[in-house]
C-alpha positions in Angstrom: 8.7 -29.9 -1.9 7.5 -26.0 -2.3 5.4 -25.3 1.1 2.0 -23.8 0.4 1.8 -20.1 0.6 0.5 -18.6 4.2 -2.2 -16.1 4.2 -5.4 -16.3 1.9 -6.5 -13.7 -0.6 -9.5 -11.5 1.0 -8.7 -9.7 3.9 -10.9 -7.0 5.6 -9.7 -4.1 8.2 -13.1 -2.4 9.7 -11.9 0.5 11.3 -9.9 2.5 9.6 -9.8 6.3 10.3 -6.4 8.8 9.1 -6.1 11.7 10.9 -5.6 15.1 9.1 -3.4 16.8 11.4 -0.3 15.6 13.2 2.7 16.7 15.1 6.5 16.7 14.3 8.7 16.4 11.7 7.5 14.7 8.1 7.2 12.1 6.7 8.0 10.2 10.2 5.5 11.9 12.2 2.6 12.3 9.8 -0.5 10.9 10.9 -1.5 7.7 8.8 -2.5 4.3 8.7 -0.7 1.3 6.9 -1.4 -1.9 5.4 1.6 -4.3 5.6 1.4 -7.2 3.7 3.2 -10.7 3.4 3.8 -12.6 0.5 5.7 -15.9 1.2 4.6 -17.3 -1.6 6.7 -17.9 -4.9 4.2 -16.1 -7.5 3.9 -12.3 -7.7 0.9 -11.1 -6.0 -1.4 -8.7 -7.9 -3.3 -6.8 -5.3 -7.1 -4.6 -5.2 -7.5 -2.5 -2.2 -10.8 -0.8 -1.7 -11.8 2.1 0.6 -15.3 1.8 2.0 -17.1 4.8 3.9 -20.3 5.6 5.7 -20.9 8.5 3.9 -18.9 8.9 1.0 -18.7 6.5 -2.1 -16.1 3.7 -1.9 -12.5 4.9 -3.0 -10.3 2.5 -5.4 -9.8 0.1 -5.8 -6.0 0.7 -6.2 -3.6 -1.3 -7.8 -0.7 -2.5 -6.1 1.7 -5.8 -6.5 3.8 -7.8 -3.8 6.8 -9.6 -4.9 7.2 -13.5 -4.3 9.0 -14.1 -0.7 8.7 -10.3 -0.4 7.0 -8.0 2.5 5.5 -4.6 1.5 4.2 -1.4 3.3 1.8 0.9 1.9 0.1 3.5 3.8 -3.6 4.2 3.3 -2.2 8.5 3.2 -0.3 7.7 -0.1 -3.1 6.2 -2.4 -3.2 7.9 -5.2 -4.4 6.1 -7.8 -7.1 6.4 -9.5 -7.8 9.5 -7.1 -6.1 10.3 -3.1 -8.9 8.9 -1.1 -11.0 11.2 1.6 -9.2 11.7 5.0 -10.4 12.4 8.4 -13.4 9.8 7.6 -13.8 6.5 9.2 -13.4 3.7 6.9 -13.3 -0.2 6.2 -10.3 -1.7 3.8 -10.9 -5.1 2.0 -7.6 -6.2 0.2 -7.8 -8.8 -2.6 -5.3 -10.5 -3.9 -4.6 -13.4 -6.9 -2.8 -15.2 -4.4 -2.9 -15.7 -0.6 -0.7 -13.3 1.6 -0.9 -12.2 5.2 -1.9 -8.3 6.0 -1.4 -6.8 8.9 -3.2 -3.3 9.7 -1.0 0.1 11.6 -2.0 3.4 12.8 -0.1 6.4 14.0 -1.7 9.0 15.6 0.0 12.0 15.8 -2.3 14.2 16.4 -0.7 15.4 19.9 2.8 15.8 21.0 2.3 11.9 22.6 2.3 10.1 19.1 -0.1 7.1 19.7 0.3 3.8 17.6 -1.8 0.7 17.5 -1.8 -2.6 15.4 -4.0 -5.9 14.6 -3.9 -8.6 12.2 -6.4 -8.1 9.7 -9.3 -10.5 9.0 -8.8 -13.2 6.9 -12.2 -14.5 4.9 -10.8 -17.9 4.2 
């Protein structure tokens, strides 16, 4: 018996915000925030993440897959396609996906020499 996948397929992040400065040596110390997502699933997951601001149109949404039984990072900083998304803006995420897959939400802030970083689960609109 093949146990269901864990996660669902909608999952929101409300308060997103990538610094444009930081502090140290790159890439390591660049200021940015990441989406790390779960797929423990047996089907490829084909994935929409959309950029939504309070005073800029909505960036995305950008394409991105997750292999079956696979875990993949992807931060916010290196969306490119179809255009690099403003930064120093507060911002709310929604990632969609054809199947369901756990995300997880991480920000460093490196703004000063003392490199903060914080994490949460995402939320999950089951």
């Amino acid at each position: 018996m093949t146990p269901e996948p864990i996660g669902t397929t909608r999952w929101t992040i409300p308060g997103g915000f990538v610094p444009t400065e930081s502090t140290g040596p790159e890439p390591a110390m660049v200021s940015h925030d990441k989406l790390c997502m779960l797929n423990t699933g047996n089907e490829m997951a084909t994935l929409e993440i959309t950029l939504h601001y309070q005073n800029a149109r909505k960036a995305g949404p950008y394409p991105l897959t997750l292999a079956p039984e696979r875990v993949r990072h992807a931060r916010i900083n290196d969306l490119i396609n179809p255009y690099a998304p403003p930064l120093g803006q507060a911002y709310g995420v929604v990632v969609e996906s054809s199947v369901p897959i756990v995300v997880q939400f991480t920000r460093q802030d490196t703004r000063q020499a003392e490199a903060a970083t914080a994490t949460s689960l995402a939320y999950a609109d089951a």
